[in-house]
Structure formats: C-alpha cells, structure tokens
C-alpha positions as CSV (number, residue, x, y, z in Angstrom):
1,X,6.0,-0.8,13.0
2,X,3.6,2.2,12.3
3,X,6.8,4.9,11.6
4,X,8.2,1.7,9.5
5,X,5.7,2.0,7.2
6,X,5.2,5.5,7.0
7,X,8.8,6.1,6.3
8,X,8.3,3.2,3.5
9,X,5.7,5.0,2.4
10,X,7.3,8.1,2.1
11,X,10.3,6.9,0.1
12,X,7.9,5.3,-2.2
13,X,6.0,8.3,-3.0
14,X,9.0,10.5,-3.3
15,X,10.5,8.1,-5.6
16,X,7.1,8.1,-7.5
17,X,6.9,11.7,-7.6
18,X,10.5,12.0,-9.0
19,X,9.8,9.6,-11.8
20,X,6.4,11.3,-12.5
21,X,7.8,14.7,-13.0
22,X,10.8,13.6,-14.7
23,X,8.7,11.9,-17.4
24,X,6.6,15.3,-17.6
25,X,9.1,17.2,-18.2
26,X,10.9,14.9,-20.9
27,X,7.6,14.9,-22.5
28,X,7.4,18.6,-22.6
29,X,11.0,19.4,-23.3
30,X,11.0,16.6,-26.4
31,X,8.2,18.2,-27.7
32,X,9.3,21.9,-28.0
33,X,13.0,20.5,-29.4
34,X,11.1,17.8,-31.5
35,X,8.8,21.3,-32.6
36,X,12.1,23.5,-32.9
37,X,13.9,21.2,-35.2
38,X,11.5,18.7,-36.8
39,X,9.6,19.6,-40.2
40,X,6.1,19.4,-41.2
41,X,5.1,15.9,-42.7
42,X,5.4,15.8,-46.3
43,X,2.3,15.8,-48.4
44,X,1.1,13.2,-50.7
45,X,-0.8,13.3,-53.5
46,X,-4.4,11.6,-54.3
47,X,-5.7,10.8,-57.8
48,X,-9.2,12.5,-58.4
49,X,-10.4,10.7,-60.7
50,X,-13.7,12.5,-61.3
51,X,-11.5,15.4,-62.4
52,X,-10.4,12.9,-65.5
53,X,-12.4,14.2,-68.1
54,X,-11.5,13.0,-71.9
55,X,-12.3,15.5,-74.5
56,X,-11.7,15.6,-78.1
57,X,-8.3,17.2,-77.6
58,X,-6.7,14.1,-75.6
59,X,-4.9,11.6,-77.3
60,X,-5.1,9.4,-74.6
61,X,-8.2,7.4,-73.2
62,X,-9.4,8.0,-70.1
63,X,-8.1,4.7,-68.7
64,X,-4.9,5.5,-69.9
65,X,-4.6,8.9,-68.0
66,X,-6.4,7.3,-64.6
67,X,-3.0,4.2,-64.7
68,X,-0.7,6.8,-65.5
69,X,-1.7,8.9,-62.4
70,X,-2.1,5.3,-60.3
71,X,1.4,5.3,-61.4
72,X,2.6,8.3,-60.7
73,X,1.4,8.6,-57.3
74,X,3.0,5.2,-56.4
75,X,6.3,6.3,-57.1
76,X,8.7,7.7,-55.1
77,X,9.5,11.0,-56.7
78,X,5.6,11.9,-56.9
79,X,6.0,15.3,-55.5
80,X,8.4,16.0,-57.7
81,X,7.0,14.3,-61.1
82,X,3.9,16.7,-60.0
83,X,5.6,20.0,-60.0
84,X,7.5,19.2,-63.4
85,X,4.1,17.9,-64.7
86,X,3.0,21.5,-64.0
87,X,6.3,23.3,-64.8
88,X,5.5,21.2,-68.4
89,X,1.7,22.4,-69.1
90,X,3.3,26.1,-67.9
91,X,6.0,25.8,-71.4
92,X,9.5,24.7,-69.4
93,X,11.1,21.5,-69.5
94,X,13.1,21.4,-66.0
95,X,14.5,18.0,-67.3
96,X,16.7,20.2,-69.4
97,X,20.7,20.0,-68.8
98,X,21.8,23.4,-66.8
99,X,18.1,24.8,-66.3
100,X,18.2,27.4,-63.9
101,X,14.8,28.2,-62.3
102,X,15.6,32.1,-60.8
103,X,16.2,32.5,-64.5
104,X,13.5,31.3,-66.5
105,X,14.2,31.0,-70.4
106,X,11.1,31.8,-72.4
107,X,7.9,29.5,-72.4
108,X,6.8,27.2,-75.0
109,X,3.4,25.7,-73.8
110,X,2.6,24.3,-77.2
111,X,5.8,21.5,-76.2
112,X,3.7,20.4,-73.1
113,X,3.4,17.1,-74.0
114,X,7.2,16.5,-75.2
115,X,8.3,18.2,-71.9
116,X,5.9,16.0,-70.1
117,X,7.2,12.4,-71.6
118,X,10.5,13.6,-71.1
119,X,9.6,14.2,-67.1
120,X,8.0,11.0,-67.3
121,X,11.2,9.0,-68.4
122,X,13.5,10.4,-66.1
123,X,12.0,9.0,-63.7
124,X,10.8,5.9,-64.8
125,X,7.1,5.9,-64.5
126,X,5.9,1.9,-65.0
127,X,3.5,3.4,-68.0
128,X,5.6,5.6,-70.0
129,X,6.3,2.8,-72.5
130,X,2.4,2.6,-73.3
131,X,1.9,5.8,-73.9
132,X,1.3,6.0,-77.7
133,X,0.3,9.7,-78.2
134,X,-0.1,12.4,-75.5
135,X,-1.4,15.9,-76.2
136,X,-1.1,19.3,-73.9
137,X,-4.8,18.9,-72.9
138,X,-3.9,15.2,-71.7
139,X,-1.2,17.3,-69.5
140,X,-3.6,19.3,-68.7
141,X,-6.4,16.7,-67.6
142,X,-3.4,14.5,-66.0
143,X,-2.2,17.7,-63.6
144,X,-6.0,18.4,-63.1
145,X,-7.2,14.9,-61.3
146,X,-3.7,15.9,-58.6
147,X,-5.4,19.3,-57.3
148,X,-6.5,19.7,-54.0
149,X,-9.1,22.1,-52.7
150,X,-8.5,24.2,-49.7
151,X,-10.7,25.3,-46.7
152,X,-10.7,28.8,-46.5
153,X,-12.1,28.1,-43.0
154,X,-12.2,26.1,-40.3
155,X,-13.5,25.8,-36.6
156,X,-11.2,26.8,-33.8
157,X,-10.2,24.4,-31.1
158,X,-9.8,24.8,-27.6
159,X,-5.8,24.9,-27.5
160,X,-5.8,26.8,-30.8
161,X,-8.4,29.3,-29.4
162,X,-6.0,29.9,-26.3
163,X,-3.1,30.5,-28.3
164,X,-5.1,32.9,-30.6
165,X,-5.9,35.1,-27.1
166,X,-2.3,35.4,-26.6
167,X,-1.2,36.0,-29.8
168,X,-4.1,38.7,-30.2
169,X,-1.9,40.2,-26.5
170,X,1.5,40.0,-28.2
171,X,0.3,41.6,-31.8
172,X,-0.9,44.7,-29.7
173,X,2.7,44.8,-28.1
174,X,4.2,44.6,-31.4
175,X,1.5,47.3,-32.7
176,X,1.4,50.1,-30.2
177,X,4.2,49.4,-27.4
178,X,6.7,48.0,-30.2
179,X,5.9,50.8,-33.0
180,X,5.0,47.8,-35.5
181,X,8.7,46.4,-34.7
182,X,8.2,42.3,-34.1
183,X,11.7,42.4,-32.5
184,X,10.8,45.5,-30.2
185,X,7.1,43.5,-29.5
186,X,9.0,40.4,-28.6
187,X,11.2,42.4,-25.8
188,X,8.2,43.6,-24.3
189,X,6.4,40.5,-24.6
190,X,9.2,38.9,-22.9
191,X,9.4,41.2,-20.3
192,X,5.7,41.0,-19.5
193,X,6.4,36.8,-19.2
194,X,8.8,37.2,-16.6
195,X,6.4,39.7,-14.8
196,X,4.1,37.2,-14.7
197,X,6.3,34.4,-13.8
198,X,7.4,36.6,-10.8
199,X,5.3,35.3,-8.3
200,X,6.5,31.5,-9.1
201,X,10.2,32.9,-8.9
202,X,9.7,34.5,-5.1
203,X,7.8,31.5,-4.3
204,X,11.5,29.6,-5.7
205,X,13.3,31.9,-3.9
206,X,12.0,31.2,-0.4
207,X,12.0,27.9,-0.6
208,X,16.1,28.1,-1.5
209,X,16.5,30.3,1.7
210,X,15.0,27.6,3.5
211,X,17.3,24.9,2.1
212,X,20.1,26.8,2.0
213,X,19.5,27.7,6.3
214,X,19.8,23.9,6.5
215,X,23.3,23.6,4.8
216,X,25.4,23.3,8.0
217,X,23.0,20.1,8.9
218,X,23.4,18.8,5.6
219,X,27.0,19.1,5.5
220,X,27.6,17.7,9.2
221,X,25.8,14.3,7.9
222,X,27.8,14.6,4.8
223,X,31.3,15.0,7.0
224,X,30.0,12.1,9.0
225,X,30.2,9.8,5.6
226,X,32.9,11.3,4.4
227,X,36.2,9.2,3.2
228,X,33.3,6.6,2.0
229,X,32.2,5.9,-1.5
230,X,30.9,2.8,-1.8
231,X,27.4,2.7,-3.3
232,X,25.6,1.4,0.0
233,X,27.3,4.4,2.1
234,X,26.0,6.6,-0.6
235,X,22.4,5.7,-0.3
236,X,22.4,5.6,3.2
237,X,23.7,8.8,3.2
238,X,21.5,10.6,0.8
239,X,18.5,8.9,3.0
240,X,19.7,10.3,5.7
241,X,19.6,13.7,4.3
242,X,16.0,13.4,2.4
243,X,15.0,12.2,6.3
244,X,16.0,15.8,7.4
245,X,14.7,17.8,4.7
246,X,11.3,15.8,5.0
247,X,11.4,16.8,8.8
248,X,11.8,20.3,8.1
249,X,8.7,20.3,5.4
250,X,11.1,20.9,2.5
251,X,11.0,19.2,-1.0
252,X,14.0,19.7,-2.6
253,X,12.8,18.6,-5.6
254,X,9.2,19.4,-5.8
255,X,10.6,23.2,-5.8
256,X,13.8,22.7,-8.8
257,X,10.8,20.8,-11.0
258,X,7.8,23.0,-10.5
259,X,9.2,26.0,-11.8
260,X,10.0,24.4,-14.9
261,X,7.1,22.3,-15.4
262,X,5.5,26.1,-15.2
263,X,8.0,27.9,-17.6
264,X,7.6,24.8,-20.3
265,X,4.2,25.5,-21.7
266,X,4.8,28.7,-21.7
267,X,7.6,28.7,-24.0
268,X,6.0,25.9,-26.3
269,X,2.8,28.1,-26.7
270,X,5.1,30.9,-27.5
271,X,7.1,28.9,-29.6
272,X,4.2,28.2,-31.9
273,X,3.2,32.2,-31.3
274,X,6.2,33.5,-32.5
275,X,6.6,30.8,-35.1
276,X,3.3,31.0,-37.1
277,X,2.0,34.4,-37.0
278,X,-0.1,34.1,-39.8
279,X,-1.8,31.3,-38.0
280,X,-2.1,32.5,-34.3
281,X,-2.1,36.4,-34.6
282,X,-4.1,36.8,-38.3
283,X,-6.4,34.1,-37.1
284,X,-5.2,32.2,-40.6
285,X,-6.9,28.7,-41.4
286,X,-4.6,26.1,-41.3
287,X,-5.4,24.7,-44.6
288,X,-5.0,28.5,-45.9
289,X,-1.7,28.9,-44.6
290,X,-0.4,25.1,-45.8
291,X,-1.2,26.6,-49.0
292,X,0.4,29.7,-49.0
293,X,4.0,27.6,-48.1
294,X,3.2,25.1,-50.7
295,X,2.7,28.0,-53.1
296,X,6.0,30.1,-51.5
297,X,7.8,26.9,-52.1
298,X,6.9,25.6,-55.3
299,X,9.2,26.5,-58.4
300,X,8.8,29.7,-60.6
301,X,8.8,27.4,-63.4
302,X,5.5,25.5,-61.9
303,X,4.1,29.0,-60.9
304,X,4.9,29.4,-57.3
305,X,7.5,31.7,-56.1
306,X,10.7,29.5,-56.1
307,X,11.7,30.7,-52.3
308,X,14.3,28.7,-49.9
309,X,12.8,28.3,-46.8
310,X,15.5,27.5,-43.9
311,X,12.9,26.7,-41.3
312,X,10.3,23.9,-42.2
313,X,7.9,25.3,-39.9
314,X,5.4,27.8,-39.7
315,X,4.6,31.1,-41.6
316,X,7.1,34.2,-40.4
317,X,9.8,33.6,-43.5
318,X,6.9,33.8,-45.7
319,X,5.7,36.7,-43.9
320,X,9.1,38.3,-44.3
321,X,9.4,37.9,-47.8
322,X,5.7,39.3,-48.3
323,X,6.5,41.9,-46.6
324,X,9.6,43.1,-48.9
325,X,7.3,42.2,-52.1
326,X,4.4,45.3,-50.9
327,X,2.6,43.6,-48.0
328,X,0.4,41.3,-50.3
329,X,0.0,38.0,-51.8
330,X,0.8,37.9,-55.3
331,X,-1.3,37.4,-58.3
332,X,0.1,34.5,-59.2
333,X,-1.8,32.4,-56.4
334,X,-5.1,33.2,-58.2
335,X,-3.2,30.3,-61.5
336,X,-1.8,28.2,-59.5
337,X,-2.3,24.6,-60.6
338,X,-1.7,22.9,-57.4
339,X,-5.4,24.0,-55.9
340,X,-9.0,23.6,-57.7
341,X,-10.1,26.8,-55.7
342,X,-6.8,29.0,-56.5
343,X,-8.7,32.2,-56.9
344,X,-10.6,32.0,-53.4
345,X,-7.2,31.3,-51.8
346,X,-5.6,34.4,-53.1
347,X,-8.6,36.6,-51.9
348,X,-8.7,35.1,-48.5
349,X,-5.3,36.1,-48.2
350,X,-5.6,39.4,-49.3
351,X,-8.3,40.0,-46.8
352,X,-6.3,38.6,-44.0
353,X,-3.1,40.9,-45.0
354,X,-5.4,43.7,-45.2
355,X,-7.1,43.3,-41.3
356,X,-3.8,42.6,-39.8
357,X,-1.0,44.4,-40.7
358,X,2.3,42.8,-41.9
359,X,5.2,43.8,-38.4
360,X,8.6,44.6,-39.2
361,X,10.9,42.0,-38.8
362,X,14.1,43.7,-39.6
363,X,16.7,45.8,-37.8
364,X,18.4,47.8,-40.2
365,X,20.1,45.4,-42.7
366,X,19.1,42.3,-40.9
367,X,15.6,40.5,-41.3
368,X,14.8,38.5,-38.5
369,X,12.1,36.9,-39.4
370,X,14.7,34.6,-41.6
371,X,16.4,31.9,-40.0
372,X,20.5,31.5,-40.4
373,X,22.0,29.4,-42.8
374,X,25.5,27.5,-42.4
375,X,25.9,27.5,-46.2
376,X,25.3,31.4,-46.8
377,X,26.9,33.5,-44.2
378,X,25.1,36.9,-42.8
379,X,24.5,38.9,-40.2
380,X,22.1,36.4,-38.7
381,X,25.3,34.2,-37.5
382,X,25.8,36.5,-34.6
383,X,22.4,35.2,-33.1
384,X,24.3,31.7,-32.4
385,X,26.6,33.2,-31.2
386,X,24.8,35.9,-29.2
387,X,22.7,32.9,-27.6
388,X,25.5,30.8,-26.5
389,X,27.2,34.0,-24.8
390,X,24.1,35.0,-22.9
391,X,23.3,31.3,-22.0
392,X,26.9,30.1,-20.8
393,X,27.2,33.4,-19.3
394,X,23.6,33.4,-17.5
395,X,24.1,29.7,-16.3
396,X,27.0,30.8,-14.4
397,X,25.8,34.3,-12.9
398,X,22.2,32.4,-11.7
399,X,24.2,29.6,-10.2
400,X,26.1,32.0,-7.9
401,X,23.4,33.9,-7.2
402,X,21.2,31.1,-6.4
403,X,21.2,28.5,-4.0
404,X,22.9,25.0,-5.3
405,X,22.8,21.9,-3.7
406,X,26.6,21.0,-1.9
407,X,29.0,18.8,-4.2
408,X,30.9,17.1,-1.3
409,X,30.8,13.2,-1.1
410,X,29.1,13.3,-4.5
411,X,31.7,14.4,-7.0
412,X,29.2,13.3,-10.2
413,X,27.4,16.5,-9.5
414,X,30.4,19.1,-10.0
415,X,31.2,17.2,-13.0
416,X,27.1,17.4,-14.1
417,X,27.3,21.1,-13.4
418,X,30.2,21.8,-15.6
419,X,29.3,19.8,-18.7
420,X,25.7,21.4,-18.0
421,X,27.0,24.6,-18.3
422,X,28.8,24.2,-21.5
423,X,26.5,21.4,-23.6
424,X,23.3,23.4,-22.7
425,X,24.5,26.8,-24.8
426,X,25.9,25.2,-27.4
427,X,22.3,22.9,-27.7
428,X,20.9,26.4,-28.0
429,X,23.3,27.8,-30.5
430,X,22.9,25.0,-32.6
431,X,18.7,25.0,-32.6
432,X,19.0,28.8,-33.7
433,X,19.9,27.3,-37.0
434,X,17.0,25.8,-37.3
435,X,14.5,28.5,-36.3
436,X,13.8,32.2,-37.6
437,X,16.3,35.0,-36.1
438,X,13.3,36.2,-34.0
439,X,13.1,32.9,-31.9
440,X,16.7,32.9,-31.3
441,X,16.2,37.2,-30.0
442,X,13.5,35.7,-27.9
443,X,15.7,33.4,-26.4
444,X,18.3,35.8,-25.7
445,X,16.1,38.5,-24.1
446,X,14.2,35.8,-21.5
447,X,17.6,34.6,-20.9
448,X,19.0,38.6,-19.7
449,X,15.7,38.9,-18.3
450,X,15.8,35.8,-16.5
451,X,19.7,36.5,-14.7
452,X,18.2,40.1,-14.2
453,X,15.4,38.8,-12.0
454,X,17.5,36.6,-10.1
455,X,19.7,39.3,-9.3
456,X,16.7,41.6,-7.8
457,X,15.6,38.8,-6.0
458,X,19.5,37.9,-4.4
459,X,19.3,41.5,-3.0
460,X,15.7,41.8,-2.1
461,X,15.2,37.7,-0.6
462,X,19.4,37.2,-0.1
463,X,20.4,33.6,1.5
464,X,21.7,33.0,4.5
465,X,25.9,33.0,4.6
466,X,27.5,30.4,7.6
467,X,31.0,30.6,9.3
468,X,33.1,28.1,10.4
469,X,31.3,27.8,14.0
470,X,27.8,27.2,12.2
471,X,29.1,24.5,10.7
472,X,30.6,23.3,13.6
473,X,27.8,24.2,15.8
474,X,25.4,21.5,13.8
475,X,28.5,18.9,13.8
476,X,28.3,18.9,17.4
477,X,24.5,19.2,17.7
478,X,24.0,16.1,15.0
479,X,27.0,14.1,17.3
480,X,24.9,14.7,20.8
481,X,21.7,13.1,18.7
482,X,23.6,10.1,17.7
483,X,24.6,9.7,20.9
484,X,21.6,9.9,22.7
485,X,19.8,7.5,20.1
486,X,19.1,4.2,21.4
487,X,20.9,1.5,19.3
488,X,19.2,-0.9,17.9
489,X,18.3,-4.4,19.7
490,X,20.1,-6.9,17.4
491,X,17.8,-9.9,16.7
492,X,18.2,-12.8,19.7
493,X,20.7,-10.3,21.6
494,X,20.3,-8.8,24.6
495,X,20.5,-4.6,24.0
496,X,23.9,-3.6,24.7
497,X,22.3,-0.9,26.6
498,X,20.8,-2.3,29.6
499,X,23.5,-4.0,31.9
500,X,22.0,-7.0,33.5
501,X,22.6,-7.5,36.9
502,X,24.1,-10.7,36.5
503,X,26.8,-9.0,34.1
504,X,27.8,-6.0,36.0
505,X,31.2,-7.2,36.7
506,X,31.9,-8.9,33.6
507,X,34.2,-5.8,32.3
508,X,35.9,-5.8,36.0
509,X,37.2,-9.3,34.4
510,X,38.5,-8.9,31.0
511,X,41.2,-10.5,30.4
512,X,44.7,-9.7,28.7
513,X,43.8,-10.5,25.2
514,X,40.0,-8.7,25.0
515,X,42.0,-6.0,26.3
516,X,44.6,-6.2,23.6
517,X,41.5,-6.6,21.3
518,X,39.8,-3.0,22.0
519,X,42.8,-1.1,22.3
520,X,44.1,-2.6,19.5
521,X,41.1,-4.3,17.2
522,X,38.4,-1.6,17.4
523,X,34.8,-3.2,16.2
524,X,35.6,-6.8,16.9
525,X,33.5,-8.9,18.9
526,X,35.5,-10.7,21.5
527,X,35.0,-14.1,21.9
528,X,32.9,-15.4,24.6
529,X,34.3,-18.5,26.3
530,X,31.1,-20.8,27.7
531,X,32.1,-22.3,31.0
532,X,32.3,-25.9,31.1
533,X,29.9,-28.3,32.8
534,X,30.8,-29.1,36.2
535,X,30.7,-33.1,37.3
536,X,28.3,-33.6,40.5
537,X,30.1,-33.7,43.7
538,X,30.3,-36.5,45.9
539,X,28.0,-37.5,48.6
540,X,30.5,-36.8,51.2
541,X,32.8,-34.4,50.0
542,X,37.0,-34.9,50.8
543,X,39.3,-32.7,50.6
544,X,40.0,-32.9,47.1
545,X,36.6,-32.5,46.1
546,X,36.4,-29.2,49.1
547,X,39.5,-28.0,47.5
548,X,38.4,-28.0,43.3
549,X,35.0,-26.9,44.3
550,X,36.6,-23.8,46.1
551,X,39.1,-23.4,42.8
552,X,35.6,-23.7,40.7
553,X,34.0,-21.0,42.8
554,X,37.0,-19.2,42.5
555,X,37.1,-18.9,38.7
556,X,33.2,-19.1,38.1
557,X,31.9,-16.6,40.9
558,X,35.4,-14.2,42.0
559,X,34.2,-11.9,45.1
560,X,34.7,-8.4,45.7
561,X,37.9,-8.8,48.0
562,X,39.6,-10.6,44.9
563,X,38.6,-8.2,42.4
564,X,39.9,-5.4,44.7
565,X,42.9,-7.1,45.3
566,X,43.6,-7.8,41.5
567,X,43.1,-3.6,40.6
568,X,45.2,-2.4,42.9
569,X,48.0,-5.1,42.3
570,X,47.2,-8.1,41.0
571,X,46.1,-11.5,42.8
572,X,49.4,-13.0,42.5
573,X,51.9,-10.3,43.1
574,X,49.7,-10.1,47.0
575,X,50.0,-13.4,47.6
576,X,54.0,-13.7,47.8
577,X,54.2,-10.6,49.6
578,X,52.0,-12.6,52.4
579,X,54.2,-15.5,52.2
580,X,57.0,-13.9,52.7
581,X,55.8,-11.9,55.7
582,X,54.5,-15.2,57.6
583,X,58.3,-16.8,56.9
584,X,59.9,-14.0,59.2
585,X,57.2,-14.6,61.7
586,X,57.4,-18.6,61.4
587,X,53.9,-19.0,60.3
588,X,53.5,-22.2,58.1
589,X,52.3,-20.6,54.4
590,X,48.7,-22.0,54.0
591,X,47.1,-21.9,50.1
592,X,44.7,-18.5,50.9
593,X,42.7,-19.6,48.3
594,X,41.7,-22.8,49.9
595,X,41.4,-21.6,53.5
596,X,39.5,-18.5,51.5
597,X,36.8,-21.5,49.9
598,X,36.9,-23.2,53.5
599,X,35.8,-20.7,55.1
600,X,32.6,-19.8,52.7
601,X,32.0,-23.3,53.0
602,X,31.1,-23.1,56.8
603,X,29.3,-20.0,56.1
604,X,27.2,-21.8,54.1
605,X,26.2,-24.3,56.5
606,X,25.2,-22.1,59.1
C-alpha cells in the first residue's frame, strides 16, 4: 500500500513538474516574441489647460480654445490632428493635395490659422463649425496646452540596474575587443555567453550519456509493446519507461527544460541590450529616450526629422541614423513644439552622446543597426536568409550529435521533429523583419556558436554506441524479470501461483475440449464445470446403490492406477484388451470398475 502511494505520488509530481515548467517557459518564450514583434503603446495626448493663456492676439476666448482641445483629444486621429496643428503654426499645410514632406515647399507661418481650420475640417472636429475667427497665436496657445514635459532623469530599478551592468560589459567588448564595431562586439559578446553557459551544457551532456546508456532497456520495453497502438497500451507503456528512468535517478525532462529555462533570460536581457542601447549602455532616461523617437519620428514639416523606423522598439535605428548625421542630436530638438522643456532635452542628449561614444553599426555598405524591409529590398535580406540556413542547418547537425529520445511505437515524435526543424527557422527568418540587422547577426552567431560547442562536447563527453547483442542482451534480461515477477492475486481468486494440494492433479484430467482450448484458444479461461450434489445413500446400501457410489467415486476422486492407466493408453482401450485375454482363458468378464469400487469399499470398513 506504502509503494502504492509513493508511486502515486511520484506520477503526480512529475506531472506537476511538467506542467509547471511548461507554463514557465511559455511565459518566457511569449514574452521575448511578444518583445521581438510587438510595438510600444501609442501615446495619448492630455489637455493642459493652465498652458491656455488668452492674450490680445487670440481671436478666440479661452473657453473656446479649452472645447476645441476637449475635442481634439477625443477624437480618433488626435495624434495626427496634433502634428498638423504644429506642421500649421510651423507655415505648411499637410492637408494640401500631393504634399510631399522629404521635400518641403517654402513656409508661410502668417497662414497658420487658415492651415489650421483646414486640418481641423478634414477631420471633422465636433467644434469646427463654432469657430468664428482664429488667429496664429490661438494656434499657437491651442498646440501649447498639448506639450508634455520630459524627465531628464529618473531612478534606476533593480531589473533596469542589472541590465545596465551588462550592458556597461558588452559596450567595453564593442569598445576595445570589437575596435568600436557593434557587430564585431556582438561576436565576442556571444562567444563570452556560450563560455559561460558551458558549465550548464556539460552538466546536459552527462546527463544524455546517462540516458542514452539506458536505450537498449528502453527499447526492449518498447519491442515488448510493439504492434500496439491503442491509447491505453501507450500509456502503460510510456509508464513503464518513466518507472525505469525514475529507478536509475534520471529526469528526462528536468534536464531538456532546465537548459532552456537558463538560456531564456538570458536572451531576453540581451534582447533588450542589444535593442536599446541608448537606454541600457548610455544609461539614457526612459522619458529622454521616448522623446528622442517621438522627435526621430515626427514629420519635417512639424519639426522633427521625418525618419521611417522599421522596428517599433527601442533606440539602435535612431542611433544609426545619428551616427551618419556627425554623432549628435540636432538642433532642431532645442524648437520642437511637442515638449515644454525642448532645450534641456537636446542638451541632455548632447551630453550623453558625448560620454559614450556612438559604435559602428555598419559593415561596409550595410548598416546593421537598421532592420530589413519587405517593401525596399537591400543587402539586409540576406540576414533572413542567413538565419534560416544556420538555424535549419544547426537543428539538424545538434540533433545528430546529441542524444534524442527513440521514435519507435510513437510515430507523433518523428513527425514533431521534422515539422520542428523546418517551422522553427522560418519563425526566425520571419522575426528578423521585425528587428534591427544586429539582432538577427546575434542570432546567427549564438546559433554557430551553439552547434560548435556541441560538437567539442560529442568528441570530448561522446555517447555510448550499442550493437545488435546489447539490445538483445536487455531483451532477454527485461524477459527473465517478467518472468520472475509474481503475478498479481486477482480479487476473490486464489493466485495461480501456489498449487493447492487439493488441485494438483486437476491438469492430469483435462479433458479433450480444454485441451483444444489452449492449443488452440490461447488466453481463454476454460470453463469450470461444478460437480453436482450427490443424493444421500440408503441406510443399507444394495447393489445398485454399491455400484453408482463406486461410478461417483470413480468420476469425483480418479486414483493413481487410473490416471496411470489413462497416460500410457487410455482407460478404455485397457479394458478390452483384458477382456479379451480372460475369453481365451474362460474367465467370466467382470465390470473392473465395480469389482475396482468393491474392493475400496471393504478397505474402508476395516
């Protein structure tokens, strides 16, 4: 009852532990793709309305400029109404038919106001009807009460400030191992990873030599299922093989989940690294670097630099592009109408560009630090395709190389491995779309790195290799076990193990048909015939009653002598030879049988 239990307990905790790390590692795993392809959230806009301040230039009253902005920031296209509002106090009318923002026409400021009505009917602001007159400054006070203002610090927390260490590690890789190269620092960096992953991957690798020394046992209980595929065969098997792994003190599955539970972090905190340097290596507020992207982003026309950003996350494009412009934030940020504190943004960048130095994203022609676009072809194309090479290419080298659990009675796993090996690399390909060129190069050198290790670690720790006898050897060895198990006492049956004394000649007497039935129906249950209940005999017995009590003995209790006779020829085939032998000596034929019971009779009365 005690083992019962324990084995109950044991399935339930493995079952727990399954679903515990399997939810982990979804978590993790959703969170870096979520990261990789999702966008920051968008911003929305908040009405200041101490900033509405009516002077003797507005037109409009300061209750009409305070609805007007209620309005505007209730609508749907409020980002957009904002940045035309802007583009409108700056002199341009981006309601015009065929205007082109990389090619500004010439400014006309002193049309604010017609600019900004006409921004204001396109898309249909509730209170554009009751505007009766609207001056530039009431452009000017409406654009004002929209401004933010932006921390130029902030206090670091304790993930942040973790991420900050590392990034501080890889920036002097990039710096002095990488020559000021990011691509160069991210090779080392990488290769620095995997050093100190290596521990965790020998730990791996001698835990699959001790599974793999158990695959003859695991495929002689798998032979001893096989031609069976029914769900309850299935389970019974796969039992039976967790029993034998638990026996030996290995966890199959604690030792394919740990290493990846490991490796996930990891590549989320370098995800976020490699992502947002200005962040992470230039120790850039958040707020600070929000702003630079909203300033990168917004339109030439409303002062910002007009750039296309492929990636929604994180600062390395804009680093890219500041790069190529001389390493420094342009003036421009010091105008900008977005922020109420636009001057102390642009020197706060300036310092921070001037401590940390600006790394080389690009390889000859190609920037990395830009991330591919399926609209404009480049160079940066062969990173998709460089990722799903190494990846398909490293799935199957490792998978050779390392040990893989056997495919036999469970055909679901061949087909698993097959659609892993080609749905994984093309997953891959498709997020380096959606990243910067240097995340994808990451990618590709952890993934060499990664089949390089394995392959040190085939030659240095290799696993074991069977023949054809091994295999057999652990067929025969798990065939003497079952044999020499006890089988299990069926409930209200005796155990077919212990012959009972009364019993021991019940096989001597089997008749034609159970006969028939094991030779012929293996694993039926022949059908046991009760003896009927015998009538009482008479006070004084006759010969009648002398001679169906002896036939009654006869076929309830046979002896020895009859048994004997019945093996060597039957009881029958005995008989007539007797009679026949007492005709040639003129003996009357007497019925054996009854002469037999007469004569146990008397022996019973002595």
């Amino acid at each position: 009852m005690r083992m019962k239990n324990h084995r109950k307990n044991n399935r339930l905790g493995g079952f727990l532990f399954r679903i515990g790390m399997i939810l982990v590692t979804l978590a993790m795993l959703g969170g870096v793709l979520s990261s990789c392809a999702g966008g920051t959230v968008a911003p929305t806009l908040t009405v200041n309305e101490q900033a509405i301040v009516v002077t003797d230039d507005n037109g409009m009253t300061q209750e009409q400029i305070a609805l007007l902005a209620k309005d505007i920031q209730e609508s749907k296209n409020a980002l957009t109404v904002r940045e035309q509002l802007v583009a409108a106090l700056r002199g341009y009318d981006m309601t015009a038919d065929g205007f082109d923002d990389e090619n500004l026409p010439e400014a006309h400021p002193e049309n604010a106001a017609a600019y900004a009505l006409s921004v204001l009917k396109k898309y249909e602001v509730p209170t554009f009807n009751s505007v009766e007159a609207m001056t530039p400054a009431d452009v000017q006070t409406l654009v004002n009460c929209f401004k933010t203002t932006v921390a130029t610090e902030e206090s670091i927390g304790f993930f942040t400030r973790i991420l900050t260490w590392i990034a501080l590690g890889f920036e002097w890789m990039i710096n002095v191992l990488g020559f000021g190269s990011f691509i160069l620092g991210t090779f080392v960096f990488a290769v620095v990873v995997e050093l100190l992953m290596l521990p965790l991957a020998i730990h791996q690798q001698k835990n699959a030599r001790k599974q793999a020394r158990l695959r003859p046992k695991e495929m002689a209980i798998r032979r001893k299922y096989a031609g069976r595929n029914d769900q309850k065969t299935m389970q019974e098997m796969q039992q039976e093989i967790q029993t034998m792994y638990q026996n030996e003190g290995i966890n199959p599955m604690a030792s394919g989940c740990l290493p990846l539970l490991i490796s996930l972090p990891v590549v989320y905190a370098l995800y976020y690294i490699v992502i947002d340097p200005l962040k992470y290596m230039m120790s850039c507020p958040s707020e600070l670097a929000s702003a630079l992207t909203t300033f990168a982003t917004a339109p030439q026309a409303a002062g910002g630099l007009g750039l296309s950003l492929q990636s929604s996350r994180g600062t390395i494009e804009i680093l890219s592009y500041l790069r190529e412009m001389g390493g420094s934030c342009p003036e421009a940020l010091g105008s900008f109408q977005y922020f109420t504190n636009s001057g102390s943004c642009l020197e706060a960048l300036n310092n921070i560009l001037t401590t940390h130095a600006i790394p080389n994203f690009s390889i000859g022609p190609v920037n990395f630090g830009l991330t591919p676009s399926l609209g404009t072809p480049s160079l940066l194309w062969l990173i998709p395709v460089l990722t799903f090479g190494v990846y398909f290419g490293s799935m199957k080298l490792t998978r050779r190389m390392s040990y893989q659990p056997t495919t036999a009675n469970d055909p679901g796993m061949g087909c698993s491995n097959t659609i892993m090996d080609v749905s994984m690399p093309i997953i891959s390909a498709v997020f380096t779309f959606m990243v910067p060129g240097a995340v994808g190069i990451y990618w590709v050198f952890k993934s060499l790195l990664s089949t390089l290790k394995q392959f040190i670690m085939s030659r240095v720790m290799p696993l074991p290799k069977f023949t054809e006898a091994d295999y057999r050897a652990a067929e025969k060895e798990l065939a003497a076990k079952e044999k020499g198990r006890p089988a299990k006492k069926p409930s209200g049956t005796r155990n077919p193990n212990v012959r009972s004394l009364h019993h021991i000649d019940d096989e001597d007497f089997e008749t034609p048909a159970l006969q028939s039935d094991k030779k012929g129906g293996q694993g039926k249950t022949p059908e046991v015939v009760q003896p009927e209940p015998q009538a009482e005999a008479p006070a004084t017995p006759t010969a009648e009653a002398e001679t169906s009590k002896g036939a009654a003995l006869v076929n309830s209790a046979p002896l020895k002598e009859d048994i004997r006779e019945r093996k060597e020829g039957g009881f029958w085939k005995n008989r007539k030879k007797k009679e026949k032998q007492d005709t040639q000596t003129g003996d009357a034929p007497q019925d054996d049988a009854r002469s037999h019971v007469a004569e146990t009779d008397d022996a019973d009365k002595e």
